[in-house]
N, C-alpha and C positions, 0 to 999 in steps of 0.2 A: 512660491508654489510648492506644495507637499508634493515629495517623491515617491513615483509608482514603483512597488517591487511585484517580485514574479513570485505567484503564490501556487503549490502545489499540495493537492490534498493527498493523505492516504488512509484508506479504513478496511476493515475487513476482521479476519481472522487470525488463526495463529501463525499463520506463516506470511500476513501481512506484518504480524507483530516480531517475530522471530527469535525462534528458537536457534539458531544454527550456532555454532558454538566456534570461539573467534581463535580457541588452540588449533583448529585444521589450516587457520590462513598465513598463506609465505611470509616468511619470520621478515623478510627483507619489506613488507608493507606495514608491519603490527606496528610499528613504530607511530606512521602517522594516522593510521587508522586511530588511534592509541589519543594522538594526542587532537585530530579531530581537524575539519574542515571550516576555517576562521570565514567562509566567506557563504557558507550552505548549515543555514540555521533552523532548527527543528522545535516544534513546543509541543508533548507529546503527553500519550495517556495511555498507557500499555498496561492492559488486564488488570488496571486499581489499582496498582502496584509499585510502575516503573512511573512514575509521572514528572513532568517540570510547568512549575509556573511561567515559564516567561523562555522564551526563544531564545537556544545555547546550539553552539556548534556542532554542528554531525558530528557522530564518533559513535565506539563500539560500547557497550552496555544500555543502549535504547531500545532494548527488544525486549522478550521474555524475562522475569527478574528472577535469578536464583542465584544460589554460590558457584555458578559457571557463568563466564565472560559472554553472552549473546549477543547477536547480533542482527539485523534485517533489510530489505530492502536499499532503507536510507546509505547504508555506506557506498553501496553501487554504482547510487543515483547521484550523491554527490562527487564520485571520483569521475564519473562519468564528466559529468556538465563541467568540472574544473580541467579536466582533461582536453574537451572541444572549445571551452569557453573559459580559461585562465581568470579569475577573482571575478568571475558575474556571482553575482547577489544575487540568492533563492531564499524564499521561507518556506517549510515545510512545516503543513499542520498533519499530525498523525492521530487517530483511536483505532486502537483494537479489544481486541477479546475472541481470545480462542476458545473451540469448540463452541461456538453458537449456528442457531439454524435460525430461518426465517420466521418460522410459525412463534418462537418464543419472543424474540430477542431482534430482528432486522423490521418485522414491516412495518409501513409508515405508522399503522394505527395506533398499537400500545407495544412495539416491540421495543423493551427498555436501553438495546443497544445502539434503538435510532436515535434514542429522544437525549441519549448523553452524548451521541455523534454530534449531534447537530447543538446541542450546547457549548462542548469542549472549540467546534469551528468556531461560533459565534465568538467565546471568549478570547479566543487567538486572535480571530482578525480584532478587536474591539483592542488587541494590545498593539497591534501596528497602527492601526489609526491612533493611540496616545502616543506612540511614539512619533508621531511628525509625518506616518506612511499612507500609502493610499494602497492597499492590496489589491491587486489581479490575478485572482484566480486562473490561472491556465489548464490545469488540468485536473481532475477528479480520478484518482486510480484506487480499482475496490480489488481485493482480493480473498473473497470468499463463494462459498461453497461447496466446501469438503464434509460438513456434515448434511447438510443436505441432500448429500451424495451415499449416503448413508441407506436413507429407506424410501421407498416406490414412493409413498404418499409426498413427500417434500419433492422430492426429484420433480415428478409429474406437476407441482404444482409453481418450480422453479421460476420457469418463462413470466408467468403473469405475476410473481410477488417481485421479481427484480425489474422487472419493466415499471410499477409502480414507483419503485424506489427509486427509481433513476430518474423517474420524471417530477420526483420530487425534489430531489436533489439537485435535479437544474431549476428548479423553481425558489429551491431556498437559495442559493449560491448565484441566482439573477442581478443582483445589485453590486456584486463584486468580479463579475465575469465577464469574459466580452464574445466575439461570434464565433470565432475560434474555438472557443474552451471545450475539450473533448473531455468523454467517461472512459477511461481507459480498462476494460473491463479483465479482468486476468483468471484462465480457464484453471480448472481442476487436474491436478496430475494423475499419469494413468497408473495408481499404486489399485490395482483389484482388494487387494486382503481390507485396505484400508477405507478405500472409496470405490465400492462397486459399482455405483453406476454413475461413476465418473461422466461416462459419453453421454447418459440425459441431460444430466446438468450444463456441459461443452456444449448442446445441441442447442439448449435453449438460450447460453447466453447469445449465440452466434448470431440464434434469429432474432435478436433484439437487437443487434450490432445491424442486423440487415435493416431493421426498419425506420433506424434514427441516424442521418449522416454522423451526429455529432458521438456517436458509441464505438469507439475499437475494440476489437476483441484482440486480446493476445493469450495465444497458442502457451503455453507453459510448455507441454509437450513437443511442440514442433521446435523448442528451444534445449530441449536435448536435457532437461533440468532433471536432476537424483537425487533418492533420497538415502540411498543403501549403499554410499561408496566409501564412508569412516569405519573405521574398526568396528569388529562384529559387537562388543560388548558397548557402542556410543551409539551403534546405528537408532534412528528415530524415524519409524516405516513413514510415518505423518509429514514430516518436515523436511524442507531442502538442505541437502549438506550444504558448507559455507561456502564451497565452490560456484556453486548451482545458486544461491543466492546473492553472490557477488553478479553472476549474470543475469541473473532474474532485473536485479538494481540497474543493473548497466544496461540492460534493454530497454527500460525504462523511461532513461534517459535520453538514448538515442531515439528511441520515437517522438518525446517532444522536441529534440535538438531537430532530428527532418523535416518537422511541421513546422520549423521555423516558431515556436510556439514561444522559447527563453531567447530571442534577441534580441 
């Protein structure tokens, strides 16, 4: 009998992709951060850029690609789950691309960021099943927004393009998923200069979390997350410092470890 592994999605934008940069994190972690999490496997596709063919161990330079070390969510989530759960086996399928909105680039119909979303899944999971595996999707985590948040007309039309999407997304991801498998949806940070109307965007995904059990919303803000706490000349108003993204990861984690979702 082929073996089930726990399969966890993640897509969105630039700070699902990550920029945060891996010089701000305790010298006493870089180490194995560095050298990566043998048991929390990722096959990823960051802005065209950053990509791998085939499932390699969490580690830091899976985020944003430039000649600074970055890094994103993935490192959080897998110290996390190694932390409550010692050598459990996760696969994480990841696509980003920062600064995109809905009207271009997310909605189901011709937004070209859905149609490489939902290809790059397909191609991941199509690598676990040659390898011997049977994937279980347990969770779907989006993280965008921020441009959206940008001007009246996207904002206002927020609520009903990500409600589509989400129920597209349980409908692609039906054959690999089971009754459990939540949208974990992750709010806009409250940066004004950057993201003015932050609170429409937070408002409408809330009330899409309120009308489908299977939709959490997670508070970014209610988690205390920054973007302006590195040196004046690194600060990036847009992005989570690597502090604030280590937690961002590790919340992450712990919501599905509560739900009992990886055991």
């Amino acid at each position: 009998m082929n073996k089930k592994v726990d399969v966890i999605i993640l897509f969105g934008q630039s700070n699902m992709e990550g920029y945060s940069l891996a010089s701000y994190l305790p010298k006493e972690k870089l180490d194995s951060y560095q050298h990566g999490f043998q048991n929390i496997k990722m096959c990823y596709e960051c802005n065209w850029s950053n990509i791998s063919i085939d499932f390699v161990p969490v580690k830091l330079g899976q985020g944003f690609h430039d000649r600074k070390l970055r890094f994103g969510p993935e490192i959080g989530i897998a110290e996390e789950i190694s932390r409550q759960k010692p050598n459990k086996e996760v696969y994480i399928i990841k696509y980003t691309l920062g600064g995109t909105r809905f009207k271009e680039h997310w909605n189901i119909k011709d937004g070209f960021c859905y149609y490489y979303f939902k290809k790059h899944i397909k191609y991941a999971l199509d690598l676990l099943i040659k390898k011997g595996l049977v994937p279980c999707i347990k969770a779907v985590v989006y993280m965008q927004g921020e441009s959206d948040s940008e001007h009246i007309e996207d904002a206002l039309e927020y609520e009903k393009n990500e409600w589509e999407l989400i129920q597209d997304v349980f409908q692609f991801i039906a054959p690999y998923s089971i009754e459990k498998t939540i949208f974990l949806d992750c709010g806009v940070l409250n940066i004004v200069d950057c993201f003015p109307l932050y609170q429409e965007t937070n408002k409408a995904k809330i009330k899409n979390a309120n009308k489908d059990q299977r939709i959490v919303y997670l508070s970014t803000i209610d988690l205390g997350l920054t973007a302006t706490k590195e040196r004046p000349e690194e600060i990036d108003y847009a992005h989570y410092d690597s502090g604030s993204m280590l937690i961002f990861g590790q919340k992450i984690a712990d919501i599905l470890l509560n739900r009992k979702l990886l055991d």
